[in-house]
N, C-alpha and C positions, 0 to 999 in steps of 0.2 A: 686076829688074822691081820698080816702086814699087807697094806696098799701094794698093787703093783705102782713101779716105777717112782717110790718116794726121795730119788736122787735125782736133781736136774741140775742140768749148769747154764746158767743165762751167758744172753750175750756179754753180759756185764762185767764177765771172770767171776762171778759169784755161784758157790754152789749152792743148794738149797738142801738138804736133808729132813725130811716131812714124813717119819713113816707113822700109821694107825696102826692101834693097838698095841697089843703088850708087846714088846722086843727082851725077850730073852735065847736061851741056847737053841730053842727048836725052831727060831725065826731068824736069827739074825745073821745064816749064812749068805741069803740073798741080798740084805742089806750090804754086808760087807763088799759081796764082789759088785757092787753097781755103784758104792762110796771107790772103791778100787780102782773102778775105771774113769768115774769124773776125777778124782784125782791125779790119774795118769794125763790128763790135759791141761794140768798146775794150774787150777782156778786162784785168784789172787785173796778170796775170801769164802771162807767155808762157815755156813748156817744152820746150827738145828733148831727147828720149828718144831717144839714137842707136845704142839696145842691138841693136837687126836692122837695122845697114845698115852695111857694113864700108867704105864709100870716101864723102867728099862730096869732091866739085870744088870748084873755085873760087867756080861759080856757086852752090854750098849756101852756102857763106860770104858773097858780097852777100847771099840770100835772108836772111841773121839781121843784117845790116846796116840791109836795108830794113826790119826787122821792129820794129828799135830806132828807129828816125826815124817 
C-alpha cells in the first residue's frame, strides 16, 4: 500500500518522490496525479527516495520518464 502524500516540493524548488510499498498499475494512479501537480509548479530538481518501497513496475518507470519531458 502507497504512503499517502509521498510527493512534496520543498521550499527549495526540490521535489521529493518517497512512495512505500510496491508501485505498480493498481497504485500508481494517485502517485501520478500528486507527481503531476508538483510538477505543475516547475521544481528546479526532481528526487526519487525509493528507500520503502521494495518493487516498482513498469508503470513507476514511464511515471520518471514523464517526469523528465
Amino acid at each position: 500500500m502507497a504512503q499517502k502524500n509521498p510527493v512534496r516540493l520543498g521550499r527549495d524548488g526540490v521535489a521529493t518522490v518517497a512512495p512505500a510499498g510496491d508501485i505498480d498499475t493498481s497504485t500508481i494512479s494517485g502517485l501520478r496525479q500528486e507527481l503531476d501537480e508538483v510538477l505543475a509548479g516547475a521544481p528546479t530538481t526532481v528526487v526519487f527516495d525509493l528507500s520503502d518501497s521494495a518493487f516498482q513496475g513498469s508503470s513507476f518507470i514511464a511515471l520518471i520518464v514523464r517526469a523528465l519531458n
